[in-house]
N, C-alpha and C positions, 0 to 999 in steps of 0.2 A: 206302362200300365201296371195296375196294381187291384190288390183286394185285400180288403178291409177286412178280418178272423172274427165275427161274431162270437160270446161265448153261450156255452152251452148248447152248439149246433143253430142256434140264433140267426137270421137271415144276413148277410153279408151285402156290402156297399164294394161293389165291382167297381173302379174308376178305368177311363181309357183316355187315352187325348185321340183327338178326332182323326188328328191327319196318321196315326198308327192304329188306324182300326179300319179292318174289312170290313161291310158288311152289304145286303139287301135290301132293298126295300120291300115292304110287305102291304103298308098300306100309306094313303099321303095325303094330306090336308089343307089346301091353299097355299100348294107347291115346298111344302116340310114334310120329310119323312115321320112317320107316324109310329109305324110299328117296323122293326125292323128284323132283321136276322143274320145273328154274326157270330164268329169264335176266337177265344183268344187264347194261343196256344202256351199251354201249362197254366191253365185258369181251370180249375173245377166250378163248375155253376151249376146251381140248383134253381127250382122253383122257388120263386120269393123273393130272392136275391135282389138287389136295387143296383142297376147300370148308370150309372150319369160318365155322359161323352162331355169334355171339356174342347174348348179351340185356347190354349193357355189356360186361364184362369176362368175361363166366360163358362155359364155352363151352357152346353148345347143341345141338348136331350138329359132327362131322369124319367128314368120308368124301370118299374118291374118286371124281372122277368117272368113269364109267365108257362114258357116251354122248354126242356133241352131235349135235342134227340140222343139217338145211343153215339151217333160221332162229335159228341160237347157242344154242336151249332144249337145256340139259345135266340130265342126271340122274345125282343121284351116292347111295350109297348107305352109311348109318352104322347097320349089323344090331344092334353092339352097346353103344354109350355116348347115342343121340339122347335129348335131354330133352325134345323141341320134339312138342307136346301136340297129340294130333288128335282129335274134330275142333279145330279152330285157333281160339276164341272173341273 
């Protein structure tokens, strides 16, 4: 996992691979996690921030985040290209 330093405080591109990332599901669409809610520890994430979950190279969710709480769990939310299959097997 990794994140992309936008300059000048500039919104950042959060990357994860899917099978090293926790998270919940929040809301689901013709059985694809929707909106989710996840943390990834020694990642500061802000509002605005762009998450794309790769499986390898495939992308499996891109969406903005759109919340952190005060313990860094962000939820961000991809209504319409998420691949990533719920429930998660």
């Amino acid at each position: 996992m990794h994140g992309i330093q936008g300059k000048n405080g500039h919104p950042r591109t959060i990357c994860a691979q899917r099978a090293e990332l926790t998270f919940e599901m929040i809301e689901q669409n013709f059985g694809y996690a929707t909106v989710i809610r996840f943390s990834i520890p020694g990642e500061a994430m802000r509002m605005g921030d762009t998450l794309v979950v790769l499986a390898g190279e495939e992308i499996r969710f891109h969406g903005m985040i759109n919340s952190v709480d005060p313990h860094g769990r962000a939820v961000a939310s991809d209504r319409r290209g998420s691949s990533i299959p719920f429930p998660i097997l």
